[in-house]
N, C-alpha and C positions, 0 to 999 in steps of 0.2 A: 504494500500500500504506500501510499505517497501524498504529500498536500498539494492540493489545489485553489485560486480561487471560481469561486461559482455564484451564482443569479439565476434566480425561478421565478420571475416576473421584471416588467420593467420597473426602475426606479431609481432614490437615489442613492446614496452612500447605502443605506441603511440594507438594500439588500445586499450585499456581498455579503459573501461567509468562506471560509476558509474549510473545506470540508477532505474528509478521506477519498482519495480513489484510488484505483486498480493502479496499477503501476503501469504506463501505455509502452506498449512494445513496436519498435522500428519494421514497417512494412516495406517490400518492397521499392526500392528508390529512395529509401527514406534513411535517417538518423534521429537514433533516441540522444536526448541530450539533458545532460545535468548541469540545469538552469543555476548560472553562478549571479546572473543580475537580469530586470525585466522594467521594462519603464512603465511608466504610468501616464498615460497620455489623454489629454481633455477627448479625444476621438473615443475611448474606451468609454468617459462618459456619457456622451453624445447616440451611443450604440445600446449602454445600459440605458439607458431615458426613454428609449425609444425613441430619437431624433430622427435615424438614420435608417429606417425599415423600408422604405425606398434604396436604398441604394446599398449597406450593409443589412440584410434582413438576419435576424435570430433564428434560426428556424427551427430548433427544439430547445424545449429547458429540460434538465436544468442546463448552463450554458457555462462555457469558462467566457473568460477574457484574457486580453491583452494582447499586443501584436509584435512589438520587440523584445530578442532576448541575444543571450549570450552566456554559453558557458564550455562544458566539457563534453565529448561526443564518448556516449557509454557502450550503442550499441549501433552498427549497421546492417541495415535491410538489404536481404537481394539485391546483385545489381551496382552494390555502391561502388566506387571505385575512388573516387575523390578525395575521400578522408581515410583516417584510421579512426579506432576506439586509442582514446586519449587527445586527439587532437582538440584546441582550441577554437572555437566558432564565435560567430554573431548569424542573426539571420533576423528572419522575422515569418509569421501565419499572414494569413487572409484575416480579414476581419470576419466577425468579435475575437477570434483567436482564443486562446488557450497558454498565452505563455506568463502568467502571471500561475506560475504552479513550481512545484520540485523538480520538475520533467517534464519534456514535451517532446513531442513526435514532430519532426519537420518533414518535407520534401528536400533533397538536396538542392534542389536548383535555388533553394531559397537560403541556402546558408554559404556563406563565407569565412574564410581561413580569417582569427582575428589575429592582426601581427603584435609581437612583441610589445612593444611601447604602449598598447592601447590599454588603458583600465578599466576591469571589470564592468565596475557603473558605467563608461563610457559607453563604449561597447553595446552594452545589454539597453541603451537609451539613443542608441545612435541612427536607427533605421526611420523612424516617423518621423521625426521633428528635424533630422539632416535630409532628408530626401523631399521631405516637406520644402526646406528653402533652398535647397538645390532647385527644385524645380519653377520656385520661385524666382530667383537669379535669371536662369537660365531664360525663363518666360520674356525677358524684358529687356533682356541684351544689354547691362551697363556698356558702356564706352569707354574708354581711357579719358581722364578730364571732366566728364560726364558727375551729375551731382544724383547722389541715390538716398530718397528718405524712406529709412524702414520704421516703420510704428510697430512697438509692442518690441522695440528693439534687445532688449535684456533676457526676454522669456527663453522656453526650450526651442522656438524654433528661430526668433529674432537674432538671438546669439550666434547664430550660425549662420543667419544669411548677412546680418554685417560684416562677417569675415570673408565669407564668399566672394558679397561685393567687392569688397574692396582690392580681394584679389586681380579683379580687372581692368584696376585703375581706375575707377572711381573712383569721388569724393564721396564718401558715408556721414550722411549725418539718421542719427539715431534717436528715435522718442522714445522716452523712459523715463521714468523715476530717477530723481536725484538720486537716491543709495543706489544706484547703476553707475552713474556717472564716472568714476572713476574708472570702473573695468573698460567702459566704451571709450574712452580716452586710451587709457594703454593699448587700446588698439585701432589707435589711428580713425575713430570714430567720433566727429563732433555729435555733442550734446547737445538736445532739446527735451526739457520737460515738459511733462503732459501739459494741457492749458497755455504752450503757451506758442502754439502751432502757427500762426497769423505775423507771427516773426519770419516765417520762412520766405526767403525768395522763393522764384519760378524753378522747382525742380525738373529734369530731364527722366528721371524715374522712381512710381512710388511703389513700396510693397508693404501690406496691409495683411500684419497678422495676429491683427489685437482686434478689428472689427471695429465697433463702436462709433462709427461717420466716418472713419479712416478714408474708405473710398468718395466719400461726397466731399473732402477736404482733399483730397489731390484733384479731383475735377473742378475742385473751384480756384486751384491754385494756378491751373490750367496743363496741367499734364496731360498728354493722349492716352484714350483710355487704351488703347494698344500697350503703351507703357507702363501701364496700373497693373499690379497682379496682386488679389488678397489670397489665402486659404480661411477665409469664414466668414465674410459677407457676401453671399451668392445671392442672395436679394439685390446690392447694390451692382457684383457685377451683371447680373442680368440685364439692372436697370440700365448702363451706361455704356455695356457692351467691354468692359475691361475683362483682363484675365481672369481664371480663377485656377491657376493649374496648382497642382498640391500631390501628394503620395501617387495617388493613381494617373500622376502624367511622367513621374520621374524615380517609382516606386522600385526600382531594379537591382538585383545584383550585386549589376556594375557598376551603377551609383552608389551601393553600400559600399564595396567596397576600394572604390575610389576616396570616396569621406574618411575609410578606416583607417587609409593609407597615408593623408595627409594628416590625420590626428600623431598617427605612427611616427610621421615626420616633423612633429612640432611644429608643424604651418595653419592647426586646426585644434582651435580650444573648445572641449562642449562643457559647460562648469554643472556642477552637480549639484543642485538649490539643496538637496536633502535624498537618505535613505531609510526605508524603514523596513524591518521586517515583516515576512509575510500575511504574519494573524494580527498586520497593526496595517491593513491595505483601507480601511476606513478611514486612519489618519492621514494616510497619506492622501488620499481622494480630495480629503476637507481640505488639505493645506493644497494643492491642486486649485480646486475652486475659488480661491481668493484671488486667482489670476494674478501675482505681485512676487510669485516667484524666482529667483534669478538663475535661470538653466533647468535640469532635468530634476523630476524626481523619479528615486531609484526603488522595488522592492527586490529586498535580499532575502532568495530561500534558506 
């Protein structure tokens, strides 16, 4: 037997529970793995709420969760040839997923050799919220010289697309909370705090991963909405015709393991807002929800 989390109806924190299961066994094409870190990502709530049954449906309870993880590969299925048992991974499920547990069953195609350098929490947090602003970047083409505002700049996925940008020569300017400010400075990221947006000149590209009029404030700043990309007001992109690209435009592989690589290389910081132990995943949900987080939060099996 093994711990898992699980939900048998929709709702909020209050259904998770941490319950026994069977121990799941690597099918063919597949790798059993011994979950060493698993993120906790607003998507996970959004799926538990019933937000997302259009597009992630639940389709039986009881249900696990989660979608990024990262640990030790215990057993391999038919077939595998990619790994050994003992090798190190990250990977990620389909949504609602299953990887917020002791062990999970992946597909190989969905796991990645984690290199050396990278840390557990990293790692185990690094598939949504990096490929999330990965695909955001990528959506909006910065330029060299080019001025890029990311809203919600500090969070799990902000974090990572300032640095992205900036890899392309861009100017990064960042909205955040003062207790950010610093971080976004040592990385070559000017500072705007919230409220006080109407300072900004004419940016060349905005990305909106806080939500909130994010997108109705770059169109009035006068950015093309071609160059707007949020992941979470899809009401305003729809309305204004901007991006909306997110996991399911850049959710691959090769993007994980692209991001692993550059963490591995010290070119690529994901900061780690907090960890909590498994039968304390209600904690961690609440402290999630306050949206004021700075980077990933982690459960540790």
């Amino acid at each position: 037997m093994s711990k898992a989390i699980n939900f048998s109806r929709h709702g909020g924190i209050e259904v998770l529970e941490v319950v026994e299961v069977a121990k799941p066994e690597a099918g063919p094409g597949e790798v059993l793995v011994a979950v060493r870190a698993a993120a906790v990502n607003p998507l996970d709530s959004s799926i538990r709420e019933g937000l997302m049954q259009s597009i992630y449906p639940v389709a039986a309870y009881p249900s696990g969760q989660g979608v990024d993880f990262a640990g030790v590969v215990e057993s391999i299925g038919v077939g595998v040839v990619e790994f050994e048992v003992g090798a190190e991974v990250l990977g990620f499920l389909l949504p609602p997923g299953a990887a917020q547990a002791e062990y999970v069953v992946a597909p190989v195609a969905q796991v990645v050799a984690k290199p050396a350098n990278v840390p557990w929490e990293v790692a185990g947090g690094l598939y949504t919220a990096g490929t999330a602003a990965y695909a955001s970047v990528r959506a909006v083409g910065p330029q060299p010289g080019e001025t890029v505002v990311v809203a919600g700049a500090a969070g799990g996925v902000g974090s990572i697309a300032v640095q992205l940008a900036r890899r392309t020569g861009a100017k990064v300017i960042g909205i955040a909370g003062p207790a950010n400010h610093a971080w976004l400075s040592a990385h070559g990221v000017t500072q705007v705090a919230y409220g006080n947006q109407l300072v900004l000149d004419r940016p060349d590209v905005f990305i909106d991963v806080f939500g909130n009029g994010y997108v109705d404030l770059a169109i009035s700043l006068g950015v093309p909405p071609e160059r707007i990309n949020t992941v979470i007001d899809f009401a305003a992109a729809a309305k204004y015709g901007t991006r909306a690209d997110g996991n399911r435009a850049a959710g691959t592989p090769q993007a994980l393991a692209e991001l692993a690589a550059l963490v591995d290389q010290g070119e690529l910081e994901v900061p780690i807002a907090a960890t909590f132990p498994l039968d304390q995943v209600q904690d961690a949900f609440a402290l999630l929800d306050q949206r004021h987080t700075h980077g990933k939060i982690i459960l540790r099996p």
